[in-house]
Every structure is written in C-alpha cells, then in structure tokens.
C-alpha positions as CSV (number, residue, x, y, z in Angstrom):
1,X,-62.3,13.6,10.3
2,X,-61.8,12.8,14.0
3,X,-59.0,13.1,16.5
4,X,-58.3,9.6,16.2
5,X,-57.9,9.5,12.2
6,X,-55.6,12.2,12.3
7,X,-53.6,11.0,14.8
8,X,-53.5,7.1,13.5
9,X,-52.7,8.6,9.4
10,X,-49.8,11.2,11.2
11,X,-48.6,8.0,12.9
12,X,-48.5,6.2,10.0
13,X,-46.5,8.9,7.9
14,X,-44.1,9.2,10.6
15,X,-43.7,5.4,10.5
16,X,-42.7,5.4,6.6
17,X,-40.9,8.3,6.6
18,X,-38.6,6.2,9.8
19,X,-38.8,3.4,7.3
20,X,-38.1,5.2,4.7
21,X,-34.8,6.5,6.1
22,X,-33.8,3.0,7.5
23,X,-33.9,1.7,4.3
24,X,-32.1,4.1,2.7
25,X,-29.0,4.2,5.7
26,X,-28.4,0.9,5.2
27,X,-28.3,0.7,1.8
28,X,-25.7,0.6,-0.6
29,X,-25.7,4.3,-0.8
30,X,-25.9,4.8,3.1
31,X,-23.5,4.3,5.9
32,X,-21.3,1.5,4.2
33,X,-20.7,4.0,1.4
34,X,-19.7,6.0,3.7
35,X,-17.3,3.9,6.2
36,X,-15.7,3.2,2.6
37,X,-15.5,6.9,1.7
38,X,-13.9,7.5,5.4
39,X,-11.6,4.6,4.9
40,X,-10.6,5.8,1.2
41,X,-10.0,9.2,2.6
42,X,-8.1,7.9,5.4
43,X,-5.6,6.4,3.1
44,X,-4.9,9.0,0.8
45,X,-4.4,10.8,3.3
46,X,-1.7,8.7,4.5
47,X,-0.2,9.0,1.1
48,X,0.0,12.3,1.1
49,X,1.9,12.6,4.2
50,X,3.9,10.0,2.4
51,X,4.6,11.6,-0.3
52,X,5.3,14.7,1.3
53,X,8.0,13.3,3.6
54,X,9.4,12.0,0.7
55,X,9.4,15.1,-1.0
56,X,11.1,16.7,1.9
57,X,13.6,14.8,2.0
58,X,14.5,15.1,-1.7
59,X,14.4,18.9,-1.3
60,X,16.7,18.4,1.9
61,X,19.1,16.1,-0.4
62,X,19.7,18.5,-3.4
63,X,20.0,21.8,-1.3
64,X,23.6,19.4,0.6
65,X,24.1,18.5,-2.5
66,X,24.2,22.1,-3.9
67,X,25.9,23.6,-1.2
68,X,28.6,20.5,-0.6
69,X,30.9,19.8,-3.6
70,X,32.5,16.8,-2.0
71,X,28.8,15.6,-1.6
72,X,28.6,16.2,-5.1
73,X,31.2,14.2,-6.1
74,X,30.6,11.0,-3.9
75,X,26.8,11.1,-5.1
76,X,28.3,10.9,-8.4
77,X,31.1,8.3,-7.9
78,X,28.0,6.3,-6.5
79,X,25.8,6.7,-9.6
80,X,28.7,6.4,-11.7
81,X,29.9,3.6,-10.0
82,X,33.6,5.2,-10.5
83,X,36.5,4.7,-8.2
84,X,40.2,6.9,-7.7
85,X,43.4,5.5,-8.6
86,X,44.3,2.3,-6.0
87,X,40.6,2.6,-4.6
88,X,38.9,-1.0,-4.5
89,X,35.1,-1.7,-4.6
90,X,33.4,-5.1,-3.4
91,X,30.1,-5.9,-5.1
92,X,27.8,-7.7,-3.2
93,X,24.9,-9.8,-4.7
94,X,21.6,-8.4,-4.0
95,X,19.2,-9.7,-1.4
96,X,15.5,-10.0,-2.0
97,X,13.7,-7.0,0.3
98,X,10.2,-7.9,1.5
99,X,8.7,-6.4,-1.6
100,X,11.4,-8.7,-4.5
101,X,10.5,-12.6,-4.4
102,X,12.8,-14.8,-3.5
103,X,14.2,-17.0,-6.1
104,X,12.3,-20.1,-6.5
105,X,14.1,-23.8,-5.0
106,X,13.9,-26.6,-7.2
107,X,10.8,-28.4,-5.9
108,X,12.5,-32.1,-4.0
109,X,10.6,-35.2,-4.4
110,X,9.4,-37.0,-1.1
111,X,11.7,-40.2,-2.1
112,X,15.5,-39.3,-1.9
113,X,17.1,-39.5,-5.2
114,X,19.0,-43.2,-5.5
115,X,22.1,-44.3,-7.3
116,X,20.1,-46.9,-9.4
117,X,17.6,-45.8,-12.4
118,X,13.9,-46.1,-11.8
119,X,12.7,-50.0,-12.4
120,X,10.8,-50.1,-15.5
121,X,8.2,-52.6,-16.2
C-alpha cells in the first residue's frame, strides 16, 4: 500500500473514532447525564448541610435543656400547654406559613347578589 492509502484509511479511523465520541457526549449517557448527576449531587449536598444544622441545633437544645432545670420546666409547660396558679394564656388562631394553603374564599359571581329572586321563565 502507498503513502497515500495509509494516510487517507488513518484519517478516516481518526474521523470515526471523533465521531464516535461526539455521539456518545451528547447522548443520553454523556454530558447531560452528567450536568444532572452534578445538579443531583449539588442538592444533596445542600441537604446534608441542612440536615446537619439542624441536627446541631437539636444537640445544642437538649444539652440547655439538661443542664437548665427552669429550661426544663418551661419546655414542658409549653408541650404541656400547662399554666401556674393565676397565670393566663391567650390562644391565637394559626396563620397559614408559605408551605399551609390558605383557606379557600367562596367563589363571588360577576353579578352582585340582588334582593329579588332570579326571573324564571
């Protein structure tokens, strides 16, 4: 074989192999997969920080509580709900947080109610 034939089926391997690899980069198992991988990994990550805080923060709560009696005894007046002798408690109804719906509103018509029935005919 000559110079030329070698070099022209070389080229052409090189070329297959390139699309080869294109092909399977942006396929479903190529760098979209892996943007969602990063993306998935990102937010778990996230939750674990989360979660630790969280976790801190309950190990920070029951060592005062342990070493605190009066914190104690107001965490479970509050749980309890119980009051001392002449002590009054107000009760305030709840207000829907971003994550509660609000409470659905009787839909109005677009005529305003009137004092005389509906005309039948």
């Amino acid at each position: 074989m000559s110079n030329t034939v070698r070099r022209a089926i070389l080229v052409i391997v090189f070329a297959l192999i390139g699309v080869y690899g294109l092909m399977e980069l942006r396929g479903p198992q190529g760098l979209p997969a892996l943007r969602d991988r990063w993306t998935e990994i990102r937010k778990l990550e996230e939750e674990n920080a989360n979660l630790q805080r969280e976790n801190d923060y309950r190990r920070d709560r029951i060592k005062k509580l342990e070493g605190s009696v009066s914190e104690q005894e107001l965490e479970i007046r509050k749980k309890l709900k119980l009051l001392r002798p002449g002590e009054t408690s107000f009760i305030l109804p709840e207000q829907p947080g971003p994550e509660q719906p609000k409470p659905e509103q009787p839909k109005q018509d677009a005529a305003p109610p009137s004092d005389q029935p509906p005309d039948s005919k």
